[in-house]
PQR file of N, CA, C, O and H, with PARSE charges and radii, in Angstrom:
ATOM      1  N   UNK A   1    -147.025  -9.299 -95.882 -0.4000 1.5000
ATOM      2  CA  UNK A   1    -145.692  -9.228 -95.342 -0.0000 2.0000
ATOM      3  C   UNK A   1    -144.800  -8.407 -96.258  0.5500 1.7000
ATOM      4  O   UNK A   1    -144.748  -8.461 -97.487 -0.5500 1.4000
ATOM      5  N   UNK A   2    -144.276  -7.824 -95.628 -0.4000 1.5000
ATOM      6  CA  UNK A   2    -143.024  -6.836 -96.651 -0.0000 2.0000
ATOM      7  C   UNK A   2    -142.009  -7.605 -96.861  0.5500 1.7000
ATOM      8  O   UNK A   2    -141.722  -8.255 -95.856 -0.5500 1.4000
ATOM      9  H   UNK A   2    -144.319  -7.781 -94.629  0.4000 1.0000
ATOM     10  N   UNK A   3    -140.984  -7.904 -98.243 -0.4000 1.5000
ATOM     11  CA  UNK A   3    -140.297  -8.526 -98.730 -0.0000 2.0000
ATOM     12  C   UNK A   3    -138.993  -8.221 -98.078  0.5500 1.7000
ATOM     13  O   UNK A   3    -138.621  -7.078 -97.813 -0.5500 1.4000
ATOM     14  H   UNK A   3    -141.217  -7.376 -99.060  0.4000 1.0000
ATOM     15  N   UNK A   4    -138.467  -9.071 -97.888 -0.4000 1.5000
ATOM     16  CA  UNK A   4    -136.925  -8.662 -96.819 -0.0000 2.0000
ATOM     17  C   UNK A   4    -136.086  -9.420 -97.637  0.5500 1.7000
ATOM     18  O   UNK A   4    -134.931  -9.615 -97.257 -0.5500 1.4000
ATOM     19  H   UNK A   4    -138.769 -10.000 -98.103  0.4000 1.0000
ATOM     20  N   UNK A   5    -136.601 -10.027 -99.043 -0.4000 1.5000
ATOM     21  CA  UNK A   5    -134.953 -10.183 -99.807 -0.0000 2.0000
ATOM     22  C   UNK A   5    -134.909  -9.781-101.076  0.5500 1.7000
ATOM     23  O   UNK A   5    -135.892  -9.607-101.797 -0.5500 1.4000
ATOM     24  H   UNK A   5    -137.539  -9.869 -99.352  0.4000 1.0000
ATOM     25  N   UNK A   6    -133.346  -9.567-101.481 -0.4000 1.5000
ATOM     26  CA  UNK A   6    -132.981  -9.129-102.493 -0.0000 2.0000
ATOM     27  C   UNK A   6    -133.027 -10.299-103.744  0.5500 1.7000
ATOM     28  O   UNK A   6    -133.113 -11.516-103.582 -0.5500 1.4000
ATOM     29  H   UNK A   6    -132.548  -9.708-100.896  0.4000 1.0000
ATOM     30  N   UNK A   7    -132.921  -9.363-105.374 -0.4000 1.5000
ATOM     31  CA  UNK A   7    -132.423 -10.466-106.200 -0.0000 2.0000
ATOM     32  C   UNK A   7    -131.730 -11.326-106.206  0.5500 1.7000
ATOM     33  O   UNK A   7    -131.983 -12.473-106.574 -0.5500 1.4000
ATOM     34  H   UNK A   7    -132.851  -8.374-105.505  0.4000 1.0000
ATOM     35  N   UNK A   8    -130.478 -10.795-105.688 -0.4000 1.5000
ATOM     36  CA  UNK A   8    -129.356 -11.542-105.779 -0.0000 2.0000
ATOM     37  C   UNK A   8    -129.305 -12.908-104.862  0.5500 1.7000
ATOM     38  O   UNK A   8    -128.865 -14.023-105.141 -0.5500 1.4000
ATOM     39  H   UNK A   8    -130.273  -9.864-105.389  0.4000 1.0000
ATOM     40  N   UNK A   9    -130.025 -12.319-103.457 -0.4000 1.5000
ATOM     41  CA  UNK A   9    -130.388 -13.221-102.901 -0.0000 2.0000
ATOM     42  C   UNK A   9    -131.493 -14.369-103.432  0.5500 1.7000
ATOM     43  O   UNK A   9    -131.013 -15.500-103.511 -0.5500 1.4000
ATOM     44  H   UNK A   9    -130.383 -11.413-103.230  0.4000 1.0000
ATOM     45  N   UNK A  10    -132.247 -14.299-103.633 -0.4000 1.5000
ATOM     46  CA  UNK A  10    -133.305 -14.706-104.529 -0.0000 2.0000
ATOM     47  C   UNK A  10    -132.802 -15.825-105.563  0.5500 1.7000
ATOM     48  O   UNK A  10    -133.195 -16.990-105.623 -0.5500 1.4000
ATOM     49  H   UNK A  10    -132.637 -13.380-103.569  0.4000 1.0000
ATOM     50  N   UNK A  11    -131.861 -15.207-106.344 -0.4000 1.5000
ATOM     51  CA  UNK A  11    -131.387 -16.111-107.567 -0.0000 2.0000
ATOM     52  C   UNK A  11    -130.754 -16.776-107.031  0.5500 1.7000
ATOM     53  O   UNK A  11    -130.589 -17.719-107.805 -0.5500 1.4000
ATOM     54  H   UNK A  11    -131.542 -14.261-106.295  0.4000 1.0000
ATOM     55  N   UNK A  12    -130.198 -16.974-106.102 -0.4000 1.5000
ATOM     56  CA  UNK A  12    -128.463 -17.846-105.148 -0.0000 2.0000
ATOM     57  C   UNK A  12    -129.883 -19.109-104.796  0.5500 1.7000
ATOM     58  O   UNK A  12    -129.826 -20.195-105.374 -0.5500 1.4000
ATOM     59  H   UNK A  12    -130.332 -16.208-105.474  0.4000 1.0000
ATOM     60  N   UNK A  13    -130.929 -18.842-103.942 -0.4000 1.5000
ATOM     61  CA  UNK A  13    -131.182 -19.719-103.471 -0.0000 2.0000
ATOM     62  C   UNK A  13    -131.682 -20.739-104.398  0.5500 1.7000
ATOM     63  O   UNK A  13    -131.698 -21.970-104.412 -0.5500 1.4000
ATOM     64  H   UNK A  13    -130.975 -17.960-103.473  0.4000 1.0000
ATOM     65  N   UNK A  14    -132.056 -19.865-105.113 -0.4000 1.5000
ATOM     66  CA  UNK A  14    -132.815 -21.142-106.595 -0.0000 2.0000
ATOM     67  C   UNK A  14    -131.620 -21.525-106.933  0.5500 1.7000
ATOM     68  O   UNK A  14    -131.078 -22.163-106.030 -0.5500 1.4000
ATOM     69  H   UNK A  14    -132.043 -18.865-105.102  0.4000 1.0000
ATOM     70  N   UNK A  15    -131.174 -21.432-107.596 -0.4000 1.5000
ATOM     71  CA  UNK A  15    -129.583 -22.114-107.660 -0.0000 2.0000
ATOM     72  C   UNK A  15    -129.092 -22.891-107.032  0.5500 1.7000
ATOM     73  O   UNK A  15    -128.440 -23.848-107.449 -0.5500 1.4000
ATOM     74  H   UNK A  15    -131.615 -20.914-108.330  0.4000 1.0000
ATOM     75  N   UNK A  16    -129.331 -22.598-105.873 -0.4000 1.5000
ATOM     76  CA  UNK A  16    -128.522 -24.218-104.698 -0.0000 2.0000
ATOM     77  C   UNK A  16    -129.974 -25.166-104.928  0.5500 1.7000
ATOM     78  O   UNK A  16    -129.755 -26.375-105.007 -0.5500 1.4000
ATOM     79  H   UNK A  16    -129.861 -21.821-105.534  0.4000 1.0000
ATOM     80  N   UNK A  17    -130.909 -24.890-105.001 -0.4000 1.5000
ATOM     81  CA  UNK A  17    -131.838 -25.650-104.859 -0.0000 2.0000
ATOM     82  C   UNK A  17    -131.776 -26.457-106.449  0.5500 1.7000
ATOM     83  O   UNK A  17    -132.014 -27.665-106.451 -0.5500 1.4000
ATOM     84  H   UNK A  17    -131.087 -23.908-104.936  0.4000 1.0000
ATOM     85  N   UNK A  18    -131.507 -25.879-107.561 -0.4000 1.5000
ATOM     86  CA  UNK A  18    -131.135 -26.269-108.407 -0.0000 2.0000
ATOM     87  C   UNK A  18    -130.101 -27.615-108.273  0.5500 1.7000
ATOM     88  O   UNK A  18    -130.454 -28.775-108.487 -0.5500 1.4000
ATOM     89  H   UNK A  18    -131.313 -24.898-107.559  0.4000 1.0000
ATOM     90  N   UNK A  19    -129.072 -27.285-107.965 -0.4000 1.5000
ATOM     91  CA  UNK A  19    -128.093 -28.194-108.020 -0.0000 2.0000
ATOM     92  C   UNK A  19    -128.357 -29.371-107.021  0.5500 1.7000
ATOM     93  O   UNK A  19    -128.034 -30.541-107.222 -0.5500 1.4000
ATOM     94  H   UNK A  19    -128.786 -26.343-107.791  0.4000 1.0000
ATOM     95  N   UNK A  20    -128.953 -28.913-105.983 -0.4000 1.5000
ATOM     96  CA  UNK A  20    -129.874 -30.062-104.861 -0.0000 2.0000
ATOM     97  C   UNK A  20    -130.164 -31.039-105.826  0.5500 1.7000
ATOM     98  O   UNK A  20    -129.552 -32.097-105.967 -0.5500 1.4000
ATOM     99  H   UNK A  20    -129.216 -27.962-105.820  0.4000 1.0000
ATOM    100  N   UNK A  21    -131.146 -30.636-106.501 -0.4000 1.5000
ATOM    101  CA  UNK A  21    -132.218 -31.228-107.296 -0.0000 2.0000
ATOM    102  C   UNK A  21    -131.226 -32.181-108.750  0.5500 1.7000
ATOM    103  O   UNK A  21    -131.497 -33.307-109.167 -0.5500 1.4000
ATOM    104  H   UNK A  21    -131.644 -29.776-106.386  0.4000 1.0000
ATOM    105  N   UNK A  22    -130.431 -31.542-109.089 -0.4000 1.5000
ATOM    106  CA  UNK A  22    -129.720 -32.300-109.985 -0.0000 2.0000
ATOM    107  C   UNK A  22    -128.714 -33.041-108.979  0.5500 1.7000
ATOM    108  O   UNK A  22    -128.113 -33.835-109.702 -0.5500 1.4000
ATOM    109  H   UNK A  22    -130.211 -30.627-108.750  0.4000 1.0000
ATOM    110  N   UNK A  23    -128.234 -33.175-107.671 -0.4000 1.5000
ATOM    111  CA  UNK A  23    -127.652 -34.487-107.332 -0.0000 2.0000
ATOM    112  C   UNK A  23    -128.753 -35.209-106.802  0.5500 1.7000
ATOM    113  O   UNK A  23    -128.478 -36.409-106.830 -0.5500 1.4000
ATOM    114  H   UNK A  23    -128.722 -32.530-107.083  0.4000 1.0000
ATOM    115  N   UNK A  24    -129.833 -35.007-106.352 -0.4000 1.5000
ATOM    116  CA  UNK A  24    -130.682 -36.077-106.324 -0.0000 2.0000
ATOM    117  C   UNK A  24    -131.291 -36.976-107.329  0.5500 1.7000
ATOM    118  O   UNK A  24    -131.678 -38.133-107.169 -0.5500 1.4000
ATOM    119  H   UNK A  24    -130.056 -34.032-106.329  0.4000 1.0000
ATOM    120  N   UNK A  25    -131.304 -36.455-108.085 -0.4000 1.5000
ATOM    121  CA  UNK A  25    -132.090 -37.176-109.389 -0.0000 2.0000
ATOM    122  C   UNK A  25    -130.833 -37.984-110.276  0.5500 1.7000
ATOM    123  O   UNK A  25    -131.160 -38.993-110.901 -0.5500 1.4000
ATOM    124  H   UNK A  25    -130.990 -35.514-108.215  0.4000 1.0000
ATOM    125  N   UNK A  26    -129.533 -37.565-110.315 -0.4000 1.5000
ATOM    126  CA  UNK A  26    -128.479 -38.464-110.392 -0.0000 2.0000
ATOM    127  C   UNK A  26    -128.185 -39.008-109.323  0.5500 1.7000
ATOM    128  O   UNK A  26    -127.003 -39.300-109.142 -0.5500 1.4000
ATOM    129  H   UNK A  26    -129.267 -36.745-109.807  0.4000 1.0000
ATOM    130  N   UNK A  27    -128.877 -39.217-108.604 -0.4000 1.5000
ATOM    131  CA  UNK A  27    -128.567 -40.199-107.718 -0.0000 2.0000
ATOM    132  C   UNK A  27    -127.089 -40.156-106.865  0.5500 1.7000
ATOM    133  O   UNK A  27    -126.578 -41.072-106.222 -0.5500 1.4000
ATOM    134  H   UNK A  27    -129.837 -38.980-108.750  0.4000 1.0000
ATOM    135  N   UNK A  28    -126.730 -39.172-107.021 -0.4000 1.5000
ATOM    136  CA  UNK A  28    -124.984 -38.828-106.211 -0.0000 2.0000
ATOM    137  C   UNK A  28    -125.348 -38.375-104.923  0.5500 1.7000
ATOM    138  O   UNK A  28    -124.432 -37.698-104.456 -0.5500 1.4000
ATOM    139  H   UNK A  28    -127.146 -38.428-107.543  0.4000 1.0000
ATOM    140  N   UNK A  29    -126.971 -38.542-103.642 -0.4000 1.5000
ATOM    141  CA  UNK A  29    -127.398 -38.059-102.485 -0.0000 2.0000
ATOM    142  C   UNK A  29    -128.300 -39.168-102.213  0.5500 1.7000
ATOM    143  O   UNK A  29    -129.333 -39.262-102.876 -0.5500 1.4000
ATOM    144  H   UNK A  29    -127.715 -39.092-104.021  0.4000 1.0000
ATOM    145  N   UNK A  30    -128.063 -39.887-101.450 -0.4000 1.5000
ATOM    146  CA  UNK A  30    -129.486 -40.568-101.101 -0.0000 2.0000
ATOM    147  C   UNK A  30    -129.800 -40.431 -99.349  0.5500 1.7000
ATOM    148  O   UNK A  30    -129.337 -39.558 -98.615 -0.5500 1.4000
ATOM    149  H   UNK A  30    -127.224 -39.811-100.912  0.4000 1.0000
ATOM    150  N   UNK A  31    -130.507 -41.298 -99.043 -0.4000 1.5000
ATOM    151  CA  UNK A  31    -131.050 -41.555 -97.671 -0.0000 2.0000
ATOM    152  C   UNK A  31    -131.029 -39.949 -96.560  0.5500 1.7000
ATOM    153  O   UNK A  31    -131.069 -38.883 -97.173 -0.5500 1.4000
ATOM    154  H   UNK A  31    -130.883 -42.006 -99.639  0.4000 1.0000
ATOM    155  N   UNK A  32    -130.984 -39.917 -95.436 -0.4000 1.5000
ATOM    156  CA  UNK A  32    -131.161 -38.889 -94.907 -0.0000 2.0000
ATOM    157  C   UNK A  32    -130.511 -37.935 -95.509  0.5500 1.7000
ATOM    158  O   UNK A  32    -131.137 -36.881 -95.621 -0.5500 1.4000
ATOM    159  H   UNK A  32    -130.952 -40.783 -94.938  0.4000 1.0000
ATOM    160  N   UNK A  33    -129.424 -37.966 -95.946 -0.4000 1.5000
ATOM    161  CA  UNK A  33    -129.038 -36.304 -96.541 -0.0000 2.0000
ATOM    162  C   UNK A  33    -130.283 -35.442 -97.361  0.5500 1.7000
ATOM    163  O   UNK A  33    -130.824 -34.372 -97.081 -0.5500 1.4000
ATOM    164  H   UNK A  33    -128.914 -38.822 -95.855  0.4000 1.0000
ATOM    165  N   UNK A  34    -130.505 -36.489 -98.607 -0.4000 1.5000
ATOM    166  CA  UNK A  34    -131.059 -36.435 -99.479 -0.0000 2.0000
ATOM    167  C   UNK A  34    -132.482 -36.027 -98.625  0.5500 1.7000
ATOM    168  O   UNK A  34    -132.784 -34.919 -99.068 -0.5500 1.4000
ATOM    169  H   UNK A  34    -130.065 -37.358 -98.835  0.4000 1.0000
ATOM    170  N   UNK A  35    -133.154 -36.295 -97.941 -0.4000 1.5000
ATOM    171  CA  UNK A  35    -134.381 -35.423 -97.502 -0.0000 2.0000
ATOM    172  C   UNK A  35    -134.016 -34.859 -96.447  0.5500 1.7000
ATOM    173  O   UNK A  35    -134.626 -35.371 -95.508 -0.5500 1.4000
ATOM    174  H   UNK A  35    -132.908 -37.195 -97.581  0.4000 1.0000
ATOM    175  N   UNK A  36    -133.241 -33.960 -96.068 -0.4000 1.5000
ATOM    176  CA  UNK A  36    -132.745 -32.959 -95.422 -0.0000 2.0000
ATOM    177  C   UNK A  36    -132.504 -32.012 -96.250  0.5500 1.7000
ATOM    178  O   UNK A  36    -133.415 -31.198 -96.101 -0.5500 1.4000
ATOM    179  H   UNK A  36    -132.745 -33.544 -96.831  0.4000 1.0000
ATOM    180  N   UNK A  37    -131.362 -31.442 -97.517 -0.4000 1.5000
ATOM    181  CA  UNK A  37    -131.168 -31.040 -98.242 -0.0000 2.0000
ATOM    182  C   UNK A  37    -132.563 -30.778 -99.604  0.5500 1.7000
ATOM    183  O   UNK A  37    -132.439 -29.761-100.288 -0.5500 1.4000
ATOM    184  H   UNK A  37    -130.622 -32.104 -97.638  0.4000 1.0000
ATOM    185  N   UNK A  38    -133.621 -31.587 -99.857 -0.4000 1.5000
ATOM    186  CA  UNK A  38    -134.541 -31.729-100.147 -0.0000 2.0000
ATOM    187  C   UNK A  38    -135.429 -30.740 -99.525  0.5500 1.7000
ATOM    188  O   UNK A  38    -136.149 -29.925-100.102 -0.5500 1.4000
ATOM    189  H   UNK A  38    -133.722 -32.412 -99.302  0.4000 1.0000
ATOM    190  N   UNK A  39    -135.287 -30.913 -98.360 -0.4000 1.5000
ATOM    191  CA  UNK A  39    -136.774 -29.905 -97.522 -0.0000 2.0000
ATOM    192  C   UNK A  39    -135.971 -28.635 -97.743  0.5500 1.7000
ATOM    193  O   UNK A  39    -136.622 -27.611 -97.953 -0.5500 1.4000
ATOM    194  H   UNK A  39    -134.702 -31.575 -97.891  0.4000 1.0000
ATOM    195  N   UNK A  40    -134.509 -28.553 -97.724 -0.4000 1.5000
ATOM    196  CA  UNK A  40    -133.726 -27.493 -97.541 -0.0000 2.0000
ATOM    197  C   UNK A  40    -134.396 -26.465 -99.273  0.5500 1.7000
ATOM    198  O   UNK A  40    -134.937 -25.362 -99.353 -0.5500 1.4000
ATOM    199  H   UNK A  40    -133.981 -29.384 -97.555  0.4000 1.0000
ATOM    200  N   UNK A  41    -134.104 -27.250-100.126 -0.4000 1.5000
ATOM    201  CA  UNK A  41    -134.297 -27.020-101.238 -0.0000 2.0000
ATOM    202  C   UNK A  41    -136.020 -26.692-101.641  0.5500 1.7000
ATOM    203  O   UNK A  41    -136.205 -25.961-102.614 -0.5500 1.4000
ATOM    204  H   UNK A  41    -133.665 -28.147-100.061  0.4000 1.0000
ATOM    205  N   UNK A  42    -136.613 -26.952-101.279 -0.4000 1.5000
ATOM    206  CA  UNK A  42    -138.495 -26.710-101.179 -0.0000 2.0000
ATOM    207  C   UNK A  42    -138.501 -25.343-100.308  0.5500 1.7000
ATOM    208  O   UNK A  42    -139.407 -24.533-100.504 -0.5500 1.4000
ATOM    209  H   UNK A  42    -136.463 -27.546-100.489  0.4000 1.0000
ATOM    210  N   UNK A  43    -137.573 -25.105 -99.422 -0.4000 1.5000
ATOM    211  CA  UNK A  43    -137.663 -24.121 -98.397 -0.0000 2.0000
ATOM    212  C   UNK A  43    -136.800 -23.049 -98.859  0.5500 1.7000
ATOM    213  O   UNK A  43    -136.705 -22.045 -98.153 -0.5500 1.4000
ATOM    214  H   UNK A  43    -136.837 -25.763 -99.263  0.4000 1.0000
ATOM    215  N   UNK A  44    -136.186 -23.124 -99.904 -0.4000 1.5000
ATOM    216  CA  UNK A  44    -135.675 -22.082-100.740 -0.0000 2.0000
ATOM    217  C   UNK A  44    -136.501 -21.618-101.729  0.5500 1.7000
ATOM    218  O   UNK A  44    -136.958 -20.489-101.906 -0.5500 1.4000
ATOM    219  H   UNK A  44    -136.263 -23.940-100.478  0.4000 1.0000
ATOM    220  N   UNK A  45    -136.636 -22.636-102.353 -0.4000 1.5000
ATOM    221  CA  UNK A  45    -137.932 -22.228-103.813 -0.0000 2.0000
ATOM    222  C   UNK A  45    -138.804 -21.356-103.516  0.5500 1.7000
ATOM    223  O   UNK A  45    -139.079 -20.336-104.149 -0.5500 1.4000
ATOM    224  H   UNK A  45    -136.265 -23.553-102.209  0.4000 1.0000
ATOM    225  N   UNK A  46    -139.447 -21.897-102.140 -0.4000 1.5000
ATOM    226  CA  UNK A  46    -140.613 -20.243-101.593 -0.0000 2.0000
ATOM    227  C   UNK A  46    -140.440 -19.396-101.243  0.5500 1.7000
ATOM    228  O   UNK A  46    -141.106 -18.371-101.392 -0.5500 1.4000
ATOM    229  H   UNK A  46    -139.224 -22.725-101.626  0.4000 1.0000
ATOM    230  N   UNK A  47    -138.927 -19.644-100.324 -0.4000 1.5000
ATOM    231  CA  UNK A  47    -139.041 -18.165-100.260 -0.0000 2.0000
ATOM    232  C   UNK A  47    -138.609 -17.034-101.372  0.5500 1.7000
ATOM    233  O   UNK A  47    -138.831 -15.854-101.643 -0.5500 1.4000
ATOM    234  H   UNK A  47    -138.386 -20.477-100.203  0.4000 1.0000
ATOM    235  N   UNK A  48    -138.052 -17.857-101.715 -0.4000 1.5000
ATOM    236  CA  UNK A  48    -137.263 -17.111-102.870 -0.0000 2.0000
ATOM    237  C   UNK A  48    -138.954 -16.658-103.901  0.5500 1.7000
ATOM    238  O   UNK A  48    -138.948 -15.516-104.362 -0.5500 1.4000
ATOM    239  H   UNK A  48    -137.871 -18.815-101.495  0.4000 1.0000
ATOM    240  N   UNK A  49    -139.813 -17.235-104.096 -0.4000 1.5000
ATOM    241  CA  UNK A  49    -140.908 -16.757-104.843 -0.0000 2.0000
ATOM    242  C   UNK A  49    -142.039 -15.942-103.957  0.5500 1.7000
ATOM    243  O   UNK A  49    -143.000 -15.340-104.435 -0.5500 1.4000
ATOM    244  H   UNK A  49    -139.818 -18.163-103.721  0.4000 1.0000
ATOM    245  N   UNK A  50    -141.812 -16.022-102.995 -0.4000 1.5000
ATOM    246  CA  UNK A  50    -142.679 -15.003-102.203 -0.0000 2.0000
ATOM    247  C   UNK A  50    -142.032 -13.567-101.478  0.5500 1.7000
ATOM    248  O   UNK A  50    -142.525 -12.606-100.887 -0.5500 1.4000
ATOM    249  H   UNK A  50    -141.031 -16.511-102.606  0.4000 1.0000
ATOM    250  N   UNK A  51    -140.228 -14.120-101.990 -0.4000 1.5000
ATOM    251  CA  UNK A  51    -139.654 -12.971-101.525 -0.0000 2.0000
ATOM    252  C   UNK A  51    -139.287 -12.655 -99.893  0.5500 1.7000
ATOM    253  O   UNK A  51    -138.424 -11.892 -99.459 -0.5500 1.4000
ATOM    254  H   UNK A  51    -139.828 -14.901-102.470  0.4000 1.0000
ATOM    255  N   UNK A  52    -140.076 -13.360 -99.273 -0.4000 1.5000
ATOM    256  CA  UNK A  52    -139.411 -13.324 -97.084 -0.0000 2.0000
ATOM    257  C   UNK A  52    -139.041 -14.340 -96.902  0.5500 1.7000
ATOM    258  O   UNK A  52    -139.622 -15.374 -97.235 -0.5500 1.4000
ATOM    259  H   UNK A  52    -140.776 -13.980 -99.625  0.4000 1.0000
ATOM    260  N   UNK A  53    -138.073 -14.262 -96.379 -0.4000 1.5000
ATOM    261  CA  UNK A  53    -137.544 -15.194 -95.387 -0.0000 2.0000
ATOM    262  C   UNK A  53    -137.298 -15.121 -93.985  0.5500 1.7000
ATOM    263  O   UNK A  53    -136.481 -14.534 -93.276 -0.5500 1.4000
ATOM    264  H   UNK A  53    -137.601 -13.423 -96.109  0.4000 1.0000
ATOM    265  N   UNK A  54    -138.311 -15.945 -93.791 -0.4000 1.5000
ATOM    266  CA  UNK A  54    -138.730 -16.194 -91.855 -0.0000 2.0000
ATOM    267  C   UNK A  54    -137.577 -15.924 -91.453  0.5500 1.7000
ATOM    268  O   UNK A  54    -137.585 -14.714 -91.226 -0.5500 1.4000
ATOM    269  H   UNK A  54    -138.975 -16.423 -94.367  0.4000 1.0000
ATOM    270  N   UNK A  55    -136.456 -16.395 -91.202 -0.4000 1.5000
ATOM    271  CA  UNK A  55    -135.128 -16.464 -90.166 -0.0000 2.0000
ATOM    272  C   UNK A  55    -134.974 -14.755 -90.372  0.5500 1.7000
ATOM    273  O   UNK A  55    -135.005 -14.138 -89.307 -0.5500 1.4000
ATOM    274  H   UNK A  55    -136.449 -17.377 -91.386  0.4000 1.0000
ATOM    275  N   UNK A  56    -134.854 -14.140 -91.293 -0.4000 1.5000
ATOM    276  CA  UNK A  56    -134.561 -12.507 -91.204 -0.0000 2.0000
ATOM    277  C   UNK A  56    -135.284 -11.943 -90.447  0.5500 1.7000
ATOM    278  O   UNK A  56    -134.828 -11.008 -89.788 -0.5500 1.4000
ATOM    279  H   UNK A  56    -134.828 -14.641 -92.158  0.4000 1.0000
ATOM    280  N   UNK A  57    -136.653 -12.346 -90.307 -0.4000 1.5000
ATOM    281  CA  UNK A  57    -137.691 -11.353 -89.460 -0.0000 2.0000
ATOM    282  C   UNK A  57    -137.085 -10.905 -88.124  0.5500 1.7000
ATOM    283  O   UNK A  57    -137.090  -9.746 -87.709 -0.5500 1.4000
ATOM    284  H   UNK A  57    -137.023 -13.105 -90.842  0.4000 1.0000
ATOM    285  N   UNK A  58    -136.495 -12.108 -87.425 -0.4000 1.5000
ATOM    286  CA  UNK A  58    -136.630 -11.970 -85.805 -0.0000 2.0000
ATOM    287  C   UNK A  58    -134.657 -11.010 -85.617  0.5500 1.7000
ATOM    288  O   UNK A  58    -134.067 -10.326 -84.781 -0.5500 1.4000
ATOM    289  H   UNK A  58    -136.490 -13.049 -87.761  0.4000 1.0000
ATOM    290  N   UNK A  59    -134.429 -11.508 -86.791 -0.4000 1.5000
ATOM    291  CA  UNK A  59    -133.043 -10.923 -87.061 -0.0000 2.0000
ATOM    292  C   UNK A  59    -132.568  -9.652 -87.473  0.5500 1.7000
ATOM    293  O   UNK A  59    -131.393  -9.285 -87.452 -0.5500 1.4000
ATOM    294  H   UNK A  59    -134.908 -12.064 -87.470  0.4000 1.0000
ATOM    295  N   UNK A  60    -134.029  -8.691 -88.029 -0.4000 1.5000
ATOM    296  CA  UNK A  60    -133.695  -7.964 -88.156 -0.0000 2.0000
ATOM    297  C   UNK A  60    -133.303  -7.456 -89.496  0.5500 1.7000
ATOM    298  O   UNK A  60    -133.243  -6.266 -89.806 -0.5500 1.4000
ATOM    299  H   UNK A  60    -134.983  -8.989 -88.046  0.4000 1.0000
ATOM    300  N   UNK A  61    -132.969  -8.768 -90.483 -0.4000 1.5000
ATOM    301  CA  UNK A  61    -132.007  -8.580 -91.828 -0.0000 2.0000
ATOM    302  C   UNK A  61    -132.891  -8.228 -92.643  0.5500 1.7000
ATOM    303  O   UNK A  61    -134.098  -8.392 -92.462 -0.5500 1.4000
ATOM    304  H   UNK A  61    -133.018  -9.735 -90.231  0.4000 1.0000
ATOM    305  N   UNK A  62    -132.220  -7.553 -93.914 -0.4000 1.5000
ATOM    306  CA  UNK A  62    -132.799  -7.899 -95.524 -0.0000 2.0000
ATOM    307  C   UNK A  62    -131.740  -7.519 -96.081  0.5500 1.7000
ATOM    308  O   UNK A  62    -131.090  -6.585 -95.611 -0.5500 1.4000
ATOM    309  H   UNK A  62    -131.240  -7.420 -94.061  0.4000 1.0000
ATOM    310  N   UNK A  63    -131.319  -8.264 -97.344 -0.4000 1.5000
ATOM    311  CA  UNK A  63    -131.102  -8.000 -98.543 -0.0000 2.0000
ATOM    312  C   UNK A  63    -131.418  -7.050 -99.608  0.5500 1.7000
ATOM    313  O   UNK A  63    -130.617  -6.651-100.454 -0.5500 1.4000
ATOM    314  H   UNK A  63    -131.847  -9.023 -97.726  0.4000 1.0000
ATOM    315  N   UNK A  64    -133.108  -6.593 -99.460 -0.4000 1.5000
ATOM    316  CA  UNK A  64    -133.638  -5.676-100.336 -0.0000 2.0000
ATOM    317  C   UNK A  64    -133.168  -4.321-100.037  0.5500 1.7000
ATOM    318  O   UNK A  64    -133.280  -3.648 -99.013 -0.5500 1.4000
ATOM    319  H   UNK A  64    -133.758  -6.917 -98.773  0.4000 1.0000
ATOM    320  N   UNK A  65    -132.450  -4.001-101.508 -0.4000 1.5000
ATOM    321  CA  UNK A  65    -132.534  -2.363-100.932 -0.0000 2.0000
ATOM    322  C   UNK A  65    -133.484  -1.861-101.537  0.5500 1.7000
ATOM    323  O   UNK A  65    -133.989  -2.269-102.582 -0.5500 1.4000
ATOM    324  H   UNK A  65    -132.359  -4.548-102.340  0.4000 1.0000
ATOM    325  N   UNK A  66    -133.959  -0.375-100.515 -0.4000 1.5000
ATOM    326  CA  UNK A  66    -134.949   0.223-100.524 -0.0000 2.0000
ATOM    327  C   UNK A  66    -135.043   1.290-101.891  0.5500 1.7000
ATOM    328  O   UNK A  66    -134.062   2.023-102.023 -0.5500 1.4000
ATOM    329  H   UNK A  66    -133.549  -0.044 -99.666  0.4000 1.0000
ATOM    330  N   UNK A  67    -136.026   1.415-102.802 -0.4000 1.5000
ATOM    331  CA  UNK A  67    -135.906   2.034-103.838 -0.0000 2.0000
ATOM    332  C   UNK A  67    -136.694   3.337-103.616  0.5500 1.7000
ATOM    333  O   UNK A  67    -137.899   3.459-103.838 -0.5500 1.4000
ATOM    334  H   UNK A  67    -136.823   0.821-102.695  0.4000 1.0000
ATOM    335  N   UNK A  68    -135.847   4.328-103.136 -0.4000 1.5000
ATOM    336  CA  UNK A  68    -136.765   5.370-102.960 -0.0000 2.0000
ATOM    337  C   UNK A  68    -136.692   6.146-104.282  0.5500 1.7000
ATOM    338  O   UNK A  68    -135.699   5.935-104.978 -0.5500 1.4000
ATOM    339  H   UNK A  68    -134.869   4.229-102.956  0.4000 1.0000
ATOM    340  N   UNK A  69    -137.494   6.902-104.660 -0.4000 1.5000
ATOM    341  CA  UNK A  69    -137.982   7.949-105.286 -0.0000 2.0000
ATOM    342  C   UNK A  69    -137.567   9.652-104.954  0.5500 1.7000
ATOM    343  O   UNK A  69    -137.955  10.307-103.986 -0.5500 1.4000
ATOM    344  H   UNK A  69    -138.300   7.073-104.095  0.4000 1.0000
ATOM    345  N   UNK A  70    -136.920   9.984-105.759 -0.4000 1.5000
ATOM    346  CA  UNK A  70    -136.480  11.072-105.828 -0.0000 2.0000
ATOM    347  C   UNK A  70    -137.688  12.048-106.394  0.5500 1.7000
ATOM    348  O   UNK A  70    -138.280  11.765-107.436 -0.5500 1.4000
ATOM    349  H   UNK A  70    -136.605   9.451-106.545  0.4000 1.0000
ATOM    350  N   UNK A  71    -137.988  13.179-105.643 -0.4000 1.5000
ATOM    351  CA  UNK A  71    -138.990  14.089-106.099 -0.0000 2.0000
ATOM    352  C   UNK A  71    -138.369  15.441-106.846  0.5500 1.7000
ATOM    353  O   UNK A  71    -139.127  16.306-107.286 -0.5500 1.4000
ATOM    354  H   UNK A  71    -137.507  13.409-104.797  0.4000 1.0000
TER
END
């Protein structure tokens, strides 16, 4: 699959998933939020490490800009 996101994008999502992860474990999220926001947060981590994100495909989007090469 060709990568359809950017760094910036990339680092944002680890980051929310970050802070997910630190109100769950302080305990300031529990019961359904808390595994909603949870799956939310697992579903950032990958993409963000594999670089696509499904919802862009059918949309059309990316973040990545294209690094062309000047000859």
């Amino acid at each position: 699959m060709k990568q359809n996101m950017g760094s910036l994008d990339r680092v944002l999502r680890i980051i929310i998933a970050l802070g997910i992860a630190v109100l769950y474990f302080t305990a300031q999220m529990s019961g359904t939020a808390a595994v909603v926001l949870g799956l939310l947060a697992v579903v950032f981590v990958v993409t963000s490490f594999i670089g696509v994100c499904p919802l862009y495909i059918p949309l059309k989007l990316s973040t990545k800009k294209d690094q062309k090469i000047k000859a």
